[in-house]
C-alpha positions in Angstrom: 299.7 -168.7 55.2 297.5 -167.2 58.1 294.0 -165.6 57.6 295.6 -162.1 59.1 298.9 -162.2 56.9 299.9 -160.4 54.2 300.4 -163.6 51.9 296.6 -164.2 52.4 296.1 -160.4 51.6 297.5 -160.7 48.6 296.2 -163.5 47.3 292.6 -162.6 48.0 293.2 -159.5 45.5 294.8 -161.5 43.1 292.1 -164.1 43.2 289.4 -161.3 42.9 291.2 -159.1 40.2 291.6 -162.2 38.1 287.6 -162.8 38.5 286.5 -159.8 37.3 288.9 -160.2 34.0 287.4 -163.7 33.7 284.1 -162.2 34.0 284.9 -159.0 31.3 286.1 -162.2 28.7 283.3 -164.4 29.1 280.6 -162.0 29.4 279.8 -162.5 25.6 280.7 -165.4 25.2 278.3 -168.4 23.8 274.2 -167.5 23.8 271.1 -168.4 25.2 270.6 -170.8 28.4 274.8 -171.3 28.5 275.3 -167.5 28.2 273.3 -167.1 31.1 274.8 -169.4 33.2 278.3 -169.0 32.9 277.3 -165.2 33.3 275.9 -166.3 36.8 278.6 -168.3 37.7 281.7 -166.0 36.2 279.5 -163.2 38.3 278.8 -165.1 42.0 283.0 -166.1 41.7 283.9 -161.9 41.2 281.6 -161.3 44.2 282.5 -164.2 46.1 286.8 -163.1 45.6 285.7 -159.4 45.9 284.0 -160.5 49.8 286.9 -162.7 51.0 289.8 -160.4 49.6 287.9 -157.3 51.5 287.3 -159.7 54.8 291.0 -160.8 54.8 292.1 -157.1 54.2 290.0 -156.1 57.8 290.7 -158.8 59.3 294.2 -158.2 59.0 294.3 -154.7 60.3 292.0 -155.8 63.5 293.6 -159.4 64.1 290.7 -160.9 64.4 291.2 -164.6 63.1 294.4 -165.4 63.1 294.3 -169.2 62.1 291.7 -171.0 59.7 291.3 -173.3 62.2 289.8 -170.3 64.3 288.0 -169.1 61.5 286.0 -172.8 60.9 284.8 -172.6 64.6 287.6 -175.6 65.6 290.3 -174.5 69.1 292.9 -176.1 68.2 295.0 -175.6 71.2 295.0 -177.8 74.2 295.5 -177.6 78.2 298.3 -178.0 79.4 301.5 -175.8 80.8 303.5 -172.8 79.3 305.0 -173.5 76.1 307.6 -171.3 74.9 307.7 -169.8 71.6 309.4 -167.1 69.8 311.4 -164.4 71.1 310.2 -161.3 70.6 312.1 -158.9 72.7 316.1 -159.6 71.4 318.5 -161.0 74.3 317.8 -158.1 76.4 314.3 -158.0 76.2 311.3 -160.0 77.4 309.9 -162.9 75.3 306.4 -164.4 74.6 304.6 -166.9 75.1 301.5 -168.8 75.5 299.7 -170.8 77.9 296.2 -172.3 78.3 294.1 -171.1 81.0 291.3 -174.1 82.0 288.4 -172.0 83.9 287.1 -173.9 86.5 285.0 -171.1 87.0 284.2 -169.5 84.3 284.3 -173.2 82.1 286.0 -171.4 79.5 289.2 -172.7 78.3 291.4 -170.1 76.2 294.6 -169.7 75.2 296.6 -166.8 77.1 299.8 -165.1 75.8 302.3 -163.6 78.1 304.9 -161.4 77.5 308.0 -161.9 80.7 310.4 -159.3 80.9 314.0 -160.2 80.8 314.6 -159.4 84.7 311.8 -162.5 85.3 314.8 -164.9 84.1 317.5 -162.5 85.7 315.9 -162.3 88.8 314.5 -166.5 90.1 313.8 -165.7 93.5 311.0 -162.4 92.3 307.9 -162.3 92.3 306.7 -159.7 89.5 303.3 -157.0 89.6 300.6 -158.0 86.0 298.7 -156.4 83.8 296.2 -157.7 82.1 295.6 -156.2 78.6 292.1 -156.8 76.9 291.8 -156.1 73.2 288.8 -153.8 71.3 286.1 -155.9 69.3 286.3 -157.3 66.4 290.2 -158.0 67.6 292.3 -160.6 69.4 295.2 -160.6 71.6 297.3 -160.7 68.6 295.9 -157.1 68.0 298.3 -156.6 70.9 301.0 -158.5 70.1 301.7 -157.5 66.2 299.6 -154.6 65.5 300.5 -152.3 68.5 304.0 -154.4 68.7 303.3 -154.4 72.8 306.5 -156.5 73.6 308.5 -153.9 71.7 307.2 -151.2 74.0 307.5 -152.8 76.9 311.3 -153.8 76.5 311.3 -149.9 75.3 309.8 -148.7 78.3 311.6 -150.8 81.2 314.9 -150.1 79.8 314.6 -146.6 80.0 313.6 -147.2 83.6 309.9 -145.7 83.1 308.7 -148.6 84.0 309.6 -151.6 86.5 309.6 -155.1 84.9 306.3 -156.5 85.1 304.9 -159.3 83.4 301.8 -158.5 81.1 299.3 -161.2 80.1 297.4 -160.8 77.1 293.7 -163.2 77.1 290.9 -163.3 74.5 287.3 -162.1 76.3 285.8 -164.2 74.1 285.3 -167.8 72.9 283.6 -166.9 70.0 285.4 -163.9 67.3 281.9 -162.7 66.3 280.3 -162.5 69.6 281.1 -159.5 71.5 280.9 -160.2 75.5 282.5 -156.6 76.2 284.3 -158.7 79.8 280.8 -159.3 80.9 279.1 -162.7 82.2 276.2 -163.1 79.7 273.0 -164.0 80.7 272.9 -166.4 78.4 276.6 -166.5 77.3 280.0 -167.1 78.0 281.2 -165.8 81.5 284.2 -163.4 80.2 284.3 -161.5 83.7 284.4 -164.7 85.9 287.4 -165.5 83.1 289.4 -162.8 83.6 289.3 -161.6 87.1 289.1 -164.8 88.7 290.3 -168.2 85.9 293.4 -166.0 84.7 294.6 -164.9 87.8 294.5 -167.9 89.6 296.1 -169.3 86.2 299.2 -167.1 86.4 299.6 -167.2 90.0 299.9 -171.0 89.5 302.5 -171.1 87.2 304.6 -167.6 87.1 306.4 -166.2 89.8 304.1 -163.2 89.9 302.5 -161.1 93.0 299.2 -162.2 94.3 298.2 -159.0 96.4 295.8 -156.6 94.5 298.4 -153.7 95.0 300.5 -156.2 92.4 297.8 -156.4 89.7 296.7 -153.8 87.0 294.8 -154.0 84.0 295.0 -151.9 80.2 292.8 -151.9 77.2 292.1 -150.2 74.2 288.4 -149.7 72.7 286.0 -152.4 73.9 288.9 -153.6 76.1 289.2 -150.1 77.8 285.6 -150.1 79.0 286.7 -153.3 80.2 289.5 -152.5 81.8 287.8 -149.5 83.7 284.7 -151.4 84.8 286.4 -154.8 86.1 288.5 -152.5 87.9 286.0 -150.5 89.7 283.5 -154.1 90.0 286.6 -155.5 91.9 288.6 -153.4 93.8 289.7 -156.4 95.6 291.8 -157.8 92.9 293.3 -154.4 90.6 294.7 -151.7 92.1 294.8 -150.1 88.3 293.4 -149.6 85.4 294.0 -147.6 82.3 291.5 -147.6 79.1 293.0 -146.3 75.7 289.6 -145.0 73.8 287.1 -147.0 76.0 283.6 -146.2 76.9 281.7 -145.8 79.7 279.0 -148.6 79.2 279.3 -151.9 77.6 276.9 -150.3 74.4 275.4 -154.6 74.4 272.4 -156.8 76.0 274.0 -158.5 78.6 270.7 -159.9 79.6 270.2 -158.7 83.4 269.6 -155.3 82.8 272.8 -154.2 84.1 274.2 -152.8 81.2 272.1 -149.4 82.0 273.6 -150.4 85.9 276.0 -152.3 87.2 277.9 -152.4 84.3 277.2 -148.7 83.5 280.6 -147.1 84.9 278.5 -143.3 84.8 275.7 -145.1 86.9 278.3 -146.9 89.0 279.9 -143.9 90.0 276.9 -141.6 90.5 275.2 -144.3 92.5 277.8 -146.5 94.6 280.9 -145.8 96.7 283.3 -145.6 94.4 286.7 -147.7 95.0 290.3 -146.7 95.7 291.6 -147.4 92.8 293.7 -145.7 90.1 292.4 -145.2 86.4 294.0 -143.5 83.6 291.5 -142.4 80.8 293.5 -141.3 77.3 291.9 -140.7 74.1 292.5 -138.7 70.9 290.4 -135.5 71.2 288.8 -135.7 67.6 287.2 -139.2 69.2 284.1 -137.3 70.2 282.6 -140.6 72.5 285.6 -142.0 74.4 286.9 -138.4 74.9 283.2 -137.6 76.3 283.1 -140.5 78.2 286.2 -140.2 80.0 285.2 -136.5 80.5 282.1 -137.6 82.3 283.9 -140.2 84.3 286.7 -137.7 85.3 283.5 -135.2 86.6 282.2 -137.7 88.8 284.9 -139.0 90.3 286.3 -138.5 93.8 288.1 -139.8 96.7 289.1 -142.5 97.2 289.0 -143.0 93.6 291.7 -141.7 91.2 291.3 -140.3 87.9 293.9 -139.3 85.6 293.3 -137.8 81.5 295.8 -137.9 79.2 294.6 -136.6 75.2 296.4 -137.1 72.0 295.9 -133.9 69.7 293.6 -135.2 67.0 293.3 -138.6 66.3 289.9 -140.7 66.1 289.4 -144.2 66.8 292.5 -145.7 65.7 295.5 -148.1 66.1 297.5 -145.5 65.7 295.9 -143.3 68.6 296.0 -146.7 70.8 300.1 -147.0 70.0 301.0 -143.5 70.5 299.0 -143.3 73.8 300.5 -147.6 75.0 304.4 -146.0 76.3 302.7 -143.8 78.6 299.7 -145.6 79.7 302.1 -148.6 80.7 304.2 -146.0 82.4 301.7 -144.7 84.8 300.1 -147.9 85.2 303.8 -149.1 86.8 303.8 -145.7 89.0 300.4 -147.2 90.9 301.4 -151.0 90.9 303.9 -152.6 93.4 307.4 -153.2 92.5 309.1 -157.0 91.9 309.7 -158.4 95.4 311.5 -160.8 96.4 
């Protein structure tokens, strides 16, 4: 029973409903000093249920934790190669699967899924374009995986022929669930860029049969992880060719501890102040989310050649999975229009 399923949901309320019944039976029951006591203690339980049944009901909308192994502070996985595990795409689909990336740069070592579409076992001689996808914070990869059902999608889309079969890797940008590195090298922190643009890649390069130009590499996110996909993009045009962000923002909104979240890592500043790179970004948003539709209206202003910028709006909408799910088909779609086909 996992901290993000519905078992653990629904045992949390149960738990907590039973408190507050134990609490209404007892609260009269014996007098003085024992009265008291077992009203304390009847009380702190009904709070204590109330808290964990609420933090397992968030948790399990934004995949946060998804192992109580996670949740005690404890990695439980361990380097090594690709391990297969379930199919998720059907026998004419992709499947995932997960691998451990060891940083030697970054010294981060995290577990990375991947998702291989079912012309990367049809096809042994290919070599196949990426895109990374970075999830929002709080959230994990498995936000991807289960609550925006990306492998679904992405059989969806290459079977129609909107998109070409591309293998799409899904790592955590954090070490820590409650710290929130937005893809950025902390000052004093984990170095969640160095992970990702440079411990990844070389990663899947390593041990997939996947391009190694920039022309073959993209990037997505939704939330926190569009900001991230739009700003590692433009910070290296040398390695993504594309970038799409689903309800991202234009600066990182933390301390990063240089300064350079009001610079550097300010995509407004970047563009107003720096050449700005030939690459490709796709902004989307729902138009009732006032920030993210700002932000990529400010972005889409101060863009120019070389760089691209595209805006796609869903009527309505806020800051939601369900915004980030309608707005995934097309998003992976015009990602694959930029990136470079499999070749052989």
């Amino acid at each position: 029973m996992a901290p993000d399923s519905l078992a653990a949901a629904l045992t949390a309320t149960t738990a907590a409903v039973l408190a507050a019944v134990l609490l209404a039976i007892t609260w009269d029951r014996g007098s003085g000093v024992r009265r008291a006591a077992q009203r304390s203690a009847t009380g702190v339980l009904c709070l204590a249920t109330a808290l964990a049944a609420t933090g397992i009901c968030i948790n399990r909308q934004v995949d946060t934790v998804t192992t109580w192994s996670a949740l005690a502070g404890q990695d439980t996985t361990t380097p090594g190669d690709a391990t297969a595990a379930a199919d998720t795409g059907g026998h004419s689909g992709g499947h995932m699967f997960t691998f451990t990336v060891t940083g030697a740069a970054s010294g981060l070592t995290l577990p990375v899924r991947a998702y291989l579409p079912a012309a990367y076992h049809q096809q042994p001689t290919a070599r196949f374009p990426v895109i990374e996808a970075l999830h929002g914070f709080p959230g994990s990869p498995a936000s991807w995986v289960n609550r925006l059902a990306a492998a679904h999608h992405l059989d969806q889309e290459i079977a129609a022929g909107r998109m070409a079969p591309t293998v799409v890797l899904f790592p955590p940008q954090t070490p820590d669930a409650l710290l929130d590195t937005e893809c950025t090298d902390l000052t004093h922190g984990p170095k969640a860029e160095t992970f990702l643009t440079v411990d990844v890649p070389a990663a899947a390069e390593a041990r997939l049969r996947v391009r190694t130009d920039r022309a073959g590499w993209g990037l997505i996110g939704y939330s926190a992880g569009g900001y991230c996909a739009t700003n590692l993009a433009l910070r290296h045009p040398d390695r993504y060719t594309t970038a799409a962000s689903l309800s991202g923002y234009a600066d990182p909104g933390i301390t990063i501890g240089d300064g350079t979240e009001h610079t550097l890592n300010d995509d407004a500043w970047r563009l107003h102040h720096l050449p700005q790179p030939a690459v490709a970004l796709y902004l989307s948003s729902g138009l009732a989310d006032r920030r993210a539709h700002h932000d990529a209206e400010t972005l889409r202003r101060l863009a120019h050649a070389p760089l691209d910028v595209t805006t796609s709006y869903v009527d309505g909408g806020g800051h939601s999975m369900a915004v980030w799910e309608a707005a995934e088909g097309p998003a992976f779609d015009w990602l694959s229009s930029w990136l470079g086909r499999p070749v052989t």
